[in-house]
N, C-alpha and C positions, 0 to 999 in steps of 0.2 A: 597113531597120532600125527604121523607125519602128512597121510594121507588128508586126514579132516584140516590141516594146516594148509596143504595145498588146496582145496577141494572150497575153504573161505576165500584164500585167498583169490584163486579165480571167479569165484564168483561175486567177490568184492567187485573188483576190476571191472568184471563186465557189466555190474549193475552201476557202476558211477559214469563209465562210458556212455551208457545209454540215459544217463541222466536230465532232464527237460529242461528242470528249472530251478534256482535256487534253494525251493521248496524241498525239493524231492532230493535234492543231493543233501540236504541237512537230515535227511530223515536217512540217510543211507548211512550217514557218519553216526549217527546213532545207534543205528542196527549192527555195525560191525565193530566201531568204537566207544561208542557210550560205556556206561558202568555197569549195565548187565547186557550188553555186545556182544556178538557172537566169539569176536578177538578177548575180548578180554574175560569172557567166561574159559577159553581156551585155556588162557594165559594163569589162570586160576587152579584149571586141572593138572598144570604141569607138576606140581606136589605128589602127586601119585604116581612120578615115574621116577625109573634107578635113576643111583648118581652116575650111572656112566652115561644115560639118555637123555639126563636134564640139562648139560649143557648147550649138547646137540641141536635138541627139538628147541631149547632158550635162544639159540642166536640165530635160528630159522623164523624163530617168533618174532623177532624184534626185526629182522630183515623184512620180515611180511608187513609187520604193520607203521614201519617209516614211509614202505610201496606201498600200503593205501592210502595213510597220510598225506605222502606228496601228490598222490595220484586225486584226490580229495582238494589240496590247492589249486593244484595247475587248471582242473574242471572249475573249479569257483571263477576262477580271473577269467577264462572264457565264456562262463556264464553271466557273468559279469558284466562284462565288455556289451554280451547278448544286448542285454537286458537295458542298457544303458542306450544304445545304437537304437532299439526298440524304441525307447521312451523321447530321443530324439527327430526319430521319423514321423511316429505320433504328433510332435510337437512343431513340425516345419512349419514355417510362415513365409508362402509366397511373395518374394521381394517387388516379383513382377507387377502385382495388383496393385491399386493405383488407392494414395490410405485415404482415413478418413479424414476430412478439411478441418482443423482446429481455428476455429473464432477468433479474430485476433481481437484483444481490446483496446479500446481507444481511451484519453482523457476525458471525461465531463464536460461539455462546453465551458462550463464555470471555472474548471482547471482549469482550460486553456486561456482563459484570459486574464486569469491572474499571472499566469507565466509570462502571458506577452507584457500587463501591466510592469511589471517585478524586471522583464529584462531591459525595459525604456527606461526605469527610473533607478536600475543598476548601471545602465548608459551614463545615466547624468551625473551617478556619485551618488548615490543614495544608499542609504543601509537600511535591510529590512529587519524589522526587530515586531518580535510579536509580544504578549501580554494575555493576563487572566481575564477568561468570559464571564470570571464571577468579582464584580469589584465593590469596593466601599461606593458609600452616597457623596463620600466628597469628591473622593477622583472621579467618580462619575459624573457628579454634575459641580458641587460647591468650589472646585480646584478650575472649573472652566467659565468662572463668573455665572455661573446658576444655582443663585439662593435659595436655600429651603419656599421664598416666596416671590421667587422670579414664574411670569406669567408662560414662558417659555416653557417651563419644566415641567409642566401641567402632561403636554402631549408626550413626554417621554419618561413621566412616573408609572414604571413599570411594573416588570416581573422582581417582586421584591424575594428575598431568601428568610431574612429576618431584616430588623427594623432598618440596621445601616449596611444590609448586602443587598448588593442588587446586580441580576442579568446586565450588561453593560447595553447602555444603548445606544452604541456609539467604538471606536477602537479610539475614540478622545484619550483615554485614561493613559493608552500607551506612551503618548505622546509627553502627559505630566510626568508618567514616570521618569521618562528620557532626559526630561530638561532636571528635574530632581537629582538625578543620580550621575549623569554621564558630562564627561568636560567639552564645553562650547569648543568650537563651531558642532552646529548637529544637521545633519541633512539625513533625514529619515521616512520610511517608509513603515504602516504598520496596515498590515490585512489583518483580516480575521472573518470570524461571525458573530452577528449581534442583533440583539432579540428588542420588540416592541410588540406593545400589544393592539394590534394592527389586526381586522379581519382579514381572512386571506380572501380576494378576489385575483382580477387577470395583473394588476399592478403591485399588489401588498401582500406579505409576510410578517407572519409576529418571528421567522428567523429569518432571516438574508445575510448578504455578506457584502463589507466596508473595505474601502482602499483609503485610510488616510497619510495625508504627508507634513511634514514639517521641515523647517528650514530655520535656522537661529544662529545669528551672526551677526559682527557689524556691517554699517550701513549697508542693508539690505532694507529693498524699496520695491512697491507696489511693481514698479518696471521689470525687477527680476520674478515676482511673480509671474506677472504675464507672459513673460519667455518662457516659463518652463513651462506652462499647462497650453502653451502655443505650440512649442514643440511635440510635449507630448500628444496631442491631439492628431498633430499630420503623421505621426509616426503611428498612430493607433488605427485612425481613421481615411486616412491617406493626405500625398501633399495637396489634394485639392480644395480641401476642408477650411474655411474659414471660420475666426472663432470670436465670440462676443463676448464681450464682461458688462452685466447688468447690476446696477446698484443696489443690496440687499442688505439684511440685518441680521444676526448672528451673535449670541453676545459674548463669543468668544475673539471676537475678530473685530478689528475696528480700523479701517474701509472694510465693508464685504462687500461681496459679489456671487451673483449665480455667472455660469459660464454654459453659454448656447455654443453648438455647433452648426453649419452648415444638416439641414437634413438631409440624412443619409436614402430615407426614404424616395425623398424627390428630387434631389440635390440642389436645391432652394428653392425649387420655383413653387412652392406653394399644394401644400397634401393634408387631407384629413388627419393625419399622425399630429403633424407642427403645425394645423390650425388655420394653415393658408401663411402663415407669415417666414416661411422658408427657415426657420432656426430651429432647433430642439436642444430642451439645457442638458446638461449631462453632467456637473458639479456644483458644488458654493466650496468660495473661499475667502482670503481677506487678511489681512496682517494680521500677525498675535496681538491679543487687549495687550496691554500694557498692563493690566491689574493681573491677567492670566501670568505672567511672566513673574511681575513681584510675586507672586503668591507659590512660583516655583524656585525661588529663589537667585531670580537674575534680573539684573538692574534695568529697565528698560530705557536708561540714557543712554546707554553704553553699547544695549546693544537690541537689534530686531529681530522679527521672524515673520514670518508667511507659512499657512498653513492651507491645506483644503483635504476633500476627502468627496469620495464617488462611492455610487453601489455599484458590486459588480453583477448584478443583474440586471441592471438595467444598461449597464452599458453592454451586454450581453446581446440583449435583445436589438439595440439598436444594429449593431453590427452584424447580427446576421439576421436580422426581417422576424425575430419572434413577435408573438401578438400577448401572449400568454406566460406570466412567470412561473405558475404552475405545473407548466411543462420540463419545469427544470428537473422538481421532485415529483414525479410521476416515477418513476426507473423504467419510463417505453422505451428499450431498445431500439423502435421502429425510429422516435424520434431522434435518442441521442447518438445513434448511430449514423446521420447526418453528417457530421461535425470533426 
């Protein structure tokens, strides 16, 4: 017995020395330790020997098989180790090679000029306050002095939802909300998007996007109007831009005015853009009605406002030479990667 004890045991040894791979050394722990093992069938036969023998050959056995046990760890953590080393080399990744270029993205042009709009009229004190694209028929039109049979309301009877919802056509509404809800003085700013049903060609969209403003306070006068959309214009356009207020109607506003710029295209002297007469408009605006105001609940002796509003597509275009608004919502990279 003693002989077949040694006889496993070296041959244990030497089969896990020569062991490859973590395969082949589990299959060795089976063959010598598993539950019908060569060790533990051993260990099984020692019942058939004297009590003076069976201590003996017992603590020869149990000597033997803590030394392939350990002998069975210590090989694992080296195979281990292998195998690991292996599966890192496999995996190296040349620092030296020069990587692949990642795309950086840029803003939308149309982002960009709303940011430049938003940080001129955060300059001046303005709060930007936004509003729902889906509004009632009064804030949309009846709260802006446009009556269910105002002739006006005709070209902006839209996209309706049901009978008194409608796609806003206009960020007007934002503005009734403001004077409704929030405590005078108001110097506001409201973007958005806003839908009419407009064929699309190189100038029109049934969606675009609105820059409008408000201002509400006492004695406020046609004069501070014109300061602000003066200033804003050289700051937008540069300080060389001169700027025109032409007499217009609007029946929210009472002066109104459209507001030309210096063309940008020619820079006045006269281009098929502005017609030969060196201007191009780029808003309307006008003091608040006075019935606008009663009808938001603020007294108009007491107190005024000024209001105007721009597309930012089209001042889009002016600014950088587009011909085409369409090219906005195309998603050609080629194009808005320009910008």
């Amino acid at each position: 017995m003693k002989e077949k004890l040694e006889s496993i045991k070296s041959s244990a040894l030497y089969s896990i020395e020569q062991a490859k791979d973590l395969k082949a050394l589990e299959e060795l722990r089976i063959k010598y330790s598993g539950k019908k093992g060569e060790l533990t069938t051993f260990l099984r036969e020692m019942k058939n020997l004297s009590k003076e023998q069976r201590p003996i050959i017992g603590q020869l056995a149990n000597e033997t098989r803590e030394l392939i046990e350990d002998k069975i760890k210590h090989t694992k953590i080296i195979l281990e180790k292998k195998q690991e080393d292996k599966k890192l080399l496999d995996e190296i990744i040349d620092i030296t090679l020069p990587g692949k270029a990642v795309a950086q993205g840029k803003l939308h042009p149309l982002e960009q000029t709303l940011e430049q709009l938003c940080d001129i009229f955060i300059g001046m004190g303005y709060e930007i306050i936004s509003g729902k694209e889906v509004e009632t028929a009064y804030y949309n039109f009846d709260a802006l002095n446009l009556g269910p049979t105002h002739p006006a309301r005709d070209e902006q009877d839209t996209f309706y939802i049901t009978e008194d919802l409608v796609l806003r056509t206009a960020t007007s509404p934002v503005q009734v909300h403001t004077m409704e809800n929030q405590p005078l003085p108001i110097r506001m700013i409201a973007p958005g998007k806003v839908y009419r049903s407009d064929e699309v060609d190189a100038t029109h969209s049934p969606v675009f996007h609105q820059l409008e403003g408000l201002v509400v306070d006492k004695d406020i006068t046609f004069g501070d109007l014109k300061g602000v959309l003066a200033e804003f214009a050289k700051q937008f356009f540069g300080d060389k831009v001169e700027v025109k207020f032409r007499p217009h109607y609007f029946p929210f506003t009472e002066p109104s005015a459209e507001v030309d710029v210096t063309c940008v295209m020619c820079q006045g002297e006269g281009c098929s853009v502005c017609k030969g007469e060196g201007f191009i408009e780029i808003l309307g605006c006008g003091m608040v009605h006075p019935k606008v105001l009663e009808m938001a609940g603020i007294d108009p002796n007491v107190y005024q406002g000024f209001a105007f509003g721009m597309g930012l597509e089209r001042l889009t275009m002016l600014k950088y030479n587009i011909n085409d608004l369409r090219l906005f919502y195309e998603n050609d990279i080629r194009f808005l990667s320009q910008f």
